[in-house]
C-alpha positions as CSV (number, residue, x, y, z in Angstrom):
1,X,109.1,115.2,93.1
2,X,105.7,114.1,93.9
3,X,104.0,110.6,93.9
4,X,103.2,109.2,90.4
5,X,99.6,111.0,91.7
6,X,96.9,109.4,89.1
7,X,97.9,106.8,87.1
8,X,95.5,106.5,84.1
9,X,94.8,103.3,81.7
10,X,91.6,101.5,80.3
11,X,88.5,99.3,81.9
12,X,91.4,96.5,81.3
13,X,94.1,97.8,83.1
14,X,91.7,99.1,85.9
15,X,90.6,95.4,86.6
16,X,94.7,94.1,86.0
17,X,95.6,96.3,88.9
18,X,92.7,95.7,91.3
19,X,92.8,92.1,91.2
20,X,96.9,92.2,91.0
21,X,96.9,94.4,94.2
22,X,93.9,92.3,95.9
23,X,96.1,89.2,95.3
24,X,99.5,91.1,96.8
25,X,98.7,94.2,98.9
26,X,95.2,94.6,99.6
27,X,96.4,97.3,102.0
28,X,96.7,99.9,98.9
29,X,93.4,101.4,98.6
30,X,94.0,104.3,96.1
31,X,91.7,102.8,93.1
32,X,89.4,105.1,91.2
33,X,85.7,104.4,90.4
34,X,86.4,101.4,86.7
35,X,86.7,104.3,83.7
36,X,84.3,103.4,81.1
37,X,86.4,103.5,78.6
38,X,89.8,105.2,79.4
39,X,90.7,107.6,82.4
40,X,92.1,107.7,86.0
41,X,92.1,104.2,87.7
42,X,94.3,105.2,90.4
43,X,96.2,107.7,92.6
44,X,99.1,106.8,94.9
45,X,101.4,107.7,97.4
46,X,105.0,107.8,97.6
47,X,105.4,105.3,100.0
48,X,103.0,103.3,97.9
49,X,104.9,104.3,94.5
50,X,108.1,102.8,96.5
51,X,106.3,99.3,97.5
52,X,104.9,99.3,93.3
53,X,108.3,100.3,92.1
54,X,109.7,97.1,93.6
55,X,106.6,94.9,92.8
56,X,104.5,95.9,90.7
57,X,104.6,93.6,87.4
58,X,102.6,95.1,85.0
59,X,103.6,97.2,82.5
60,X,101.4,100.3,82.6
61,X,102.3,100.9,86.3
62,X,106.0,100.0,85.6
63,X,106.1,102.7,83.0
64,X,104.0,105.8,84.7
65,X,107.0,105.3,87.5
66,X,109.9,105.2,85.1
67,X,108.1,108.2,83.4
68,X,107.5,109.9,86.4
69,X,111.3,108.9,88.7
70,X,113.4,108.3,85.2
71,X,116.2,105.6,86.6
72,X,116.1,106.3,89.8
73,X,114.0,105.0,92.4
74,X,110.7,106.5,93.9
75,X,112.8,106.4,97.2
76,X,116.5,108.0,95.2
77,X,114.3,111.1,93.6
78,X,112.6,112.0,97.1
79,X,115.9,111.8,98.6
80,X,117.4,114.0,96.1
81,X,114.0,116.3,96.2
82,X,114.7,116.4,100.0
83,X,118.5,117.7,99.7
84,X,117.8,120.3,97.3
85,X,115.0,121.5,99.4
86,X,117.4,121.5,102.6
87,X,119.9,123.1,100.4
88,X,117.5,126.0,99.1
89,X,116.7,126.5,103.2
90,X,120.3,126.6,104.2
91,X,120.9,129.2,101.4
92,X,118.0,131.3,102.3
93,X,119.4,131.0,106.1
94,X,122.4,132.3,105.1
95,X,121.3,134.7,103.0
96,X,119.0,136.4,105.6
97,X,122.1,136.3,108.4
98,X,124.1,138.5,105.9
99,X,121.2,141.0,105.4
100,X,121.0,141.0,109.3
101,X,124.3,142.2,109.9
102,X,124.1,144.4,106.9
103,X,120.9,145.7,108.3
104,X,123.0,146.2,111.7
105,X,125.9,147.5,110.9
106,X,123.4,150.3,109.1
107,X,121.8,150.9,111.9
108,X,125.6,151.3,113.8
109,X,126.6,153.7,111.0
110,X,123.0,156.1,111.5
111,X,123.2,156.0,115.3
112,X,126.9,157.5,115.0
């Protein structure tokens, strides 16, 4: 699961969050050019969508996360994104060890 990526809203909202994260975390830089009427105002990170997740108090922002993590947390869905992932490797690892040996013991059965 990615980062809420672009978070999209009206010359209103735009203006909501900059002042909002001027006044709270100035550090988060990720605002888009003010829309003139309605498009992209912003584009975060994960680690940004965690601090947001936790902070954030307006309602456009609070419900692009919930649409984009559900219940969980920014910081629960990565988890869970990162143990499938490790999963999926682990399987693949496993799956290519048992094509080795079949692959071997091929090779054994040709060579006698």
């Amino acid at each position: 699961m990615a980062a809420i990526d672009k978070i999209y809203g009206s010359r209103a909202d735009w203006l909501a969050l900059k002042l909002w994260l001027q006044d709270n975390n100035p550090l988060i830089d990720r605002m888009g050019p003010q829309p003139e009427e309605h498009g992209m105002i912003a584009n975060f990170s994960l680690d940004q969508d965690i601090w947001l997740w936790e902070y954030c108090p307006l309602d456009f922002v609070k419900e692009r996360l919930k649409t984009q993590y559900g219940d969980r947390t920014p910081e629960e869905a990565f988890r869970e994104r990162e143990e499938v992932r490790n999963d999926t490797i682990y399987d693949l690892k496993d799956k290519i060890k048992e094509l080795e040996l079949l692959v071997s013991l091929y090779k054994t059965r040709l060579e006698s």
